[in-house]
C-alpha beads as a LAMMPS data file, in Angstrom:
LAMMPS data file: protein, C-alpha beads

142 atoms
141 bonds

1 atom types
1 bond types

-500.0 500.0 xlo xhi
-500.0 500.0 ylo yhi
-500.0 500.0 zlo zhi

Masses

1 110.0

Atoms # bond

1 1 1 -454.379 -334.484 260.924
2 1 1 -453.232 -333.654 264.391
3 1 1 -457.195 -334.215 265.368
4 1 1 -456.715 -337.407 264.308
5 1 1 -453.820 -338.343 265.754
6 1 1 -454.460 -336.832 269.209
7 1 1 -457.932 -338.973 269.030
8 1 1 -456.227 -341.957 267.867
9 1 1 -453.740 -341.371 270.442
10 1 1 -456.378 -341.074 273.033
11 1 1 -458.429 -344.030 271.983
12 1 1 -454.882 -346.190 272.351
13 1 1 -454.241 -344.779 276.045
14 1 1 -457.895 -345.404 277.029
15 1 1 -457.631 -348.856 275.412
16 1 1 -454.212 -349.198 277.514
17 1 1 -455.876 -348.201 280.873
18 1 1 -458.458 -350.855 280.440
19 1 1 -456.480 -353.739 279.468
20 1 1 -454.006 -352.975 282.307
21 1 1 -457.268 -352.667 284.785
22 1 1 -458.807 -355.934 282.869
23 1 1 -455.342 -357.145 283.824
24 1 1 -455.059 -356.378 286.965
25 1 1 -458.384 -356.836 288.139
26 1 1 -457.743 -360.533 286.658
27 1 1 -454.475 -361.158 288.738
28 1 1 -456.159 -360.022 291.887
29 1 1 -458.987 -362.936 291.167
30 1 1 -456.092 -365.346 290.423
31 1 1 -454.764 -364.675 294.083
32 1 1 -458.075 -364.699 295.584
33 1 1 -458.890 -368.290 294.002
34 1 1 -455.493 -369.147 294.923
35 1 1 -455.454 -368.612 298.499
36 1 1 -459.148 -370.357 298.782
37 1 1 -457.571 -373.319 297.103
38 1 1 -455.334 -373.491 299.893
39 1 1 -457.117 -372.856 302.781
40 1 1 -459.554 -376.143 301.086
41 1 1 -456.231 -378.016 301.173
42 1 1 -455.461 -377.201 304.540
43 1 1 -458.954 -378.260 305.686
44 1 1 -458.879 -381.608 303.523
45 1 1 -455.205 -382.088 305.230
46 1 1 -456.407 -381.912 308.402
47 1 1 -459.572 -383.617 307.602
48 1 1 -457.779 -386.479 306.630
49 1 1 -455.482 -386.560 309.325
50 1 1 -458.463 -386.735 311.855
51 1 1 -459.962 -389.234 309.781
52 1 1 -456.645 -391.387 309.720
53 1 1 -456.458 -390.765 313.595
54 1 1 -460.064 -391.949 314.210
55 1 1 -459.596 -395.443 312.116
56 1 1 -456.095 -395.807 313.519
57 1 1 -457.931 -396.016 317.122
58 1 1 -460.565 -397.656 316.429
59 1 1 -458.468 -400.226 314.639
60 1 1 -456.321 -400.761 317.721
61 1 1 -459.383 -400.368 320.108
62 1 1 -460.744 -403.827 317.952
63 1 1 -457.934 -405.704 318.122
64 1 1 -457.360 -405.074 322.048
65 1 1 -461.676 -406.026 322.044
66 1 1 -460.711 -408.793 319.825
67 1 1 -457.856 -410.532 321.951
68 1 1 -459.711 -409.914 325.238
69 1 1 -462.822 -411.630 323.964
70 1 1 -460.615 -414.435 322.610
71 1 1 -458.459 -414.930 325.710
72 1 1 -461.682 -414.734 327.668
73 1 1 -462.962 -417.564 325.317
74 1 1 -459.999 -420.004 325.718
75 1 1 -460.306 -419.135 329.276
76 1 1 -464.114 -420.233 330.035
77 1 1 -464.312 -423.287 327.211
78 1 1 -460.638 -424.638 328.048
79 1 1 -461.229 -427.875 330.589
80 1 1 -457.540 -427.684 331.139
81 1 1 -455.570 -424.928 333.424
82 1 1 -453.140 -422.606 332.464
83 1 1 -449.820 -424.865 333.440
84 1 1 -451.210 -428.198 332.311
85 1 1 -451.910 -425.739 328.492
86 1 1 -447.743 -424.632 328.754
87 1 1 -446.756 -428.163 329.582
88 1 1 -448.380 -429.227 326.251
89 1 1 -446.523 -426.179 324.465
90 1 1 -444.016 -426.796 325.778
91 1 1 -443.891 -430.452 324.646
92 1 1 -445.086 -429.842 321.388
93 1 1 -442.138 -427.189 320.842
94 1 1 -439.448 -429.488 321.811
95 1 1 -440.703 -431.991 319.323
96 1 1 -441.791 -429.982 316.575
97 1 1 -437.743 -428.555 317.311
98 1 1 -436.794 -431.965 316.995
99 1 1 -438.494 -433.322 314.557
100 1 1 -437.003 -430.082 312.056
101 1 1 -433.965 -430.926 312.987
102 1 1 -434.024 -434.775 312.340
103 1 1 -436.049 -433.769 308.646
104 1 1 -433.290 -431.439 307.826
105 1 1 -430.327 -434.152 308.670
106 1 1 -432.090 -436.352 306.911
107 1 1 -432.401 -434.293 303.888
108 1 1 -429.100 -433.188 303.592
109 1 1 -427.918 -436.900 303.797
110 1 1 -430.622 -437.780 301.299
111 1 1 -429.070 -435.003 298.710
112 1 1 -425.522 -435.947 299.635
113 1 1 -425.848 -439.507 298.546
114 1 1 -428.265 -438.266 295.460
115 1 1 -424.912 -436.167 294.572
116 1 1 -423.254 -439.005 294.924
117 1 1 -424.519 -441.711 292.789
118 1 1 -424.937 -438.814 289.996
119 1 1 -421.512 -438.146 290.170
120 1 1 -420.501 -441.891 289.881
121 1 1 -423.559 -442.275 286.513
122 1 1 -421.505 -439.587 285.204
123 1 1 -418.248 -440.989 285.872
124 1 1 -419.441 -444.496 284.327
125 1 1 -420.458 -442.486 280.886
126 1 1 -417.712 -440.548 281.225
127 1 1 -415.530 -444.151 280.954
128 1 1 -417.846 -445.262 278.615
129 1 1 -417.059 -442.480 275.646
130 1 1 -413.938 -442.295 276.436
131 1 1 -413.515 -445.849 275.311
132 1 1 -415.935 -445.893 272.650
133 1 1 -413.761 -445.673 269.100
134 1 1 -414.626 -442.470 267.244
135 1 1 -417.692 -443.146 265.034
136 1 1 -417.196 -442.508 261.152
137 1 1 -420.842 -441.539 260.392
138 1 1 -421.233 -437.577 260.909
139 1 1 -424.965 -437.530 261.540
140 1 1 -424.338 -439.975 264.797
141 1 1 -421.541 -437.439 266.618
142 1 1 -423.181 -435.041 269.008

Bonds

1 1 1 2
2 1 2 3
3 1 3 4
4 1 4 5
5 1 5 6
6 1 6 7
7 1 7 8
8 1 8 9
9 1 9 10
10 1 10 11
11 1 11 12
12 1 12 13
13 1 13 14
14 1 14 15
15 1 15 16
16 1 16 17
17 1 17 18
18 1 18 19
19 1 19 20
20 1 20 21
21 1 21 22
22 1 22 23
23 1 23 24
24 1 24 25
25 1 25 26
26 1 26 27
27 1 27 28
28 1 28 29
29 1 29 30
30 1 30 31
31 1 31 32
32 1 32 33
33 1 33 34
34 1 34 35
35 1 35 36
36 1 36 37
37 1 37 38
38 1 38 39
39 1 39 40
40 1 40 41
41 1 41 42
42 1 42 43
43 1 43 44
44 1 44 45
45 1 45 46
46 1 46 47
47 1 47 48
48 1 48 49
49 1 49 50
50 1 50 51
51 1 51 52
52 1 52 53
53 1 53 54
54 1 54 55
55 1 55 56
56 1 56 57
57 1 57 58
58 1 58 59
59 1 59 60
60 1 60 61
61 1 61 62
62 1 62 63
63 1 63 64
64 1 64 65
65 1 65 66
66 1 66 67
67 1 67 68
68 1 68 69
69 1 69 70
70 1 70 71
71 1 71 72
72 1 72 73
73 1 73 74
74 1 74 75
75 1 75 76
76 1 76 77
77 1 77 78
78 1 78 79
79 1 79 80
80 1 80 81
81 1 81 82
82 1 82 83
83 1 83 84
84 1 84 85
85 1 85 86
86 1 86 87
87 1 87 88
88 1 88 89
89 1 89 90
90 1 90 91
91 1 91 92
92 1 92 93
93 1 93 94
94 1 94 95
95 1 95 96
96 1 96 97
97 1 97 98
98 1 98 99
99 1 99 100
100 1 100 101
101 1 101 102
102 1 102 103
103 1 103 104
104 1 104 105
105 1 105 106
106 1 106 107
107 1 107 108
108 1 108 109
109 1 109 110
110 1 110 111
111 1 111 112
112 1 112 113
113 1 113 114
114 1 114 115
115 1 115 116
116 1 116 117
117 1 117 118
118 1 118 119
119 1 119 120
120 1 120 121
121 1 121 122
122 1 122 123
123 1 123 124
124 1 124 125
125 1 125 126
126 1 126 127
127 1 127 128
128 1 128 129
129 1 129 130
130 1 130 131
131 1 131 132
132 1 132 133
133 1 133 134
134 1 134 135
135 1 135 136
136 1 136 137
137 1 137 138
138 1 138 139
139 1 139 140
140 1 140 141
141 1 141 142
């Protein structure tokens, strides 16, 4: 029986040895993987931050295009120069300014007297009940 169990015993180490190989040889491809996963981050990172870079330039390279071509526009098709233009800002500023100001006067005096004359319906009905004998039907009391 000691055949046996020495084989057995042997047959259980060997088994042993290769699982803990199988295993180890398993972790080591788990850390390989791992740090080529990483590395692909790090290149997608800084991928995407040259990529972000690149639109962010060529975003603000358009927009100065964009306003030169448009202030070289007003400039040729304007009949009018550059101070006569400010005057009529100018102007137009001052009474647009204005203008707000007078609209929101007139608005606030509009809802003051609308508070008003509410107040003064309410006051009337108010009077009115107050008045009024009690009513002796139930249905008719609110």
């Amino acid at each position: 029986m000691t055949v046996e169990n020495d084989a057995i015993a042997e047959v259980a180490r060997r088994f042993a040895e290769s699982i803990h190989a199988e295993r180890a040889a398993t972790l080591e491809a788990l850390a390989a993987e791992r740090e080529a996963a990483q590395r692909l981050l790090a290149a997608l990172r800084r991928e995407h931050e040259r990529q972000t870079a690149s639109a962010t330039g060529a975003f603000i390279a358009g927009l100065l295009i964009g306003a030169a071509v448009g202030v070289a526009a007003v400039a040729l098709l304007n009949p009018r120069s550059g101070r006569d233009i400010r005057q009529t800002l100018a102007a137009r500023a001052s009474v647009t300014r204005q203008s707000f100001a007078e609209r929101l006067r007139a608005a606030i005096a509009a809802g003051q007297r609308a508070a008003a004359e509410r107040e003064q319906e309410l006051w009337r009905e108010y009077r009115k009940r107050i008045n009024e004998p009690p009513s002796s039907d139930p249905s008719t009391t609110p």
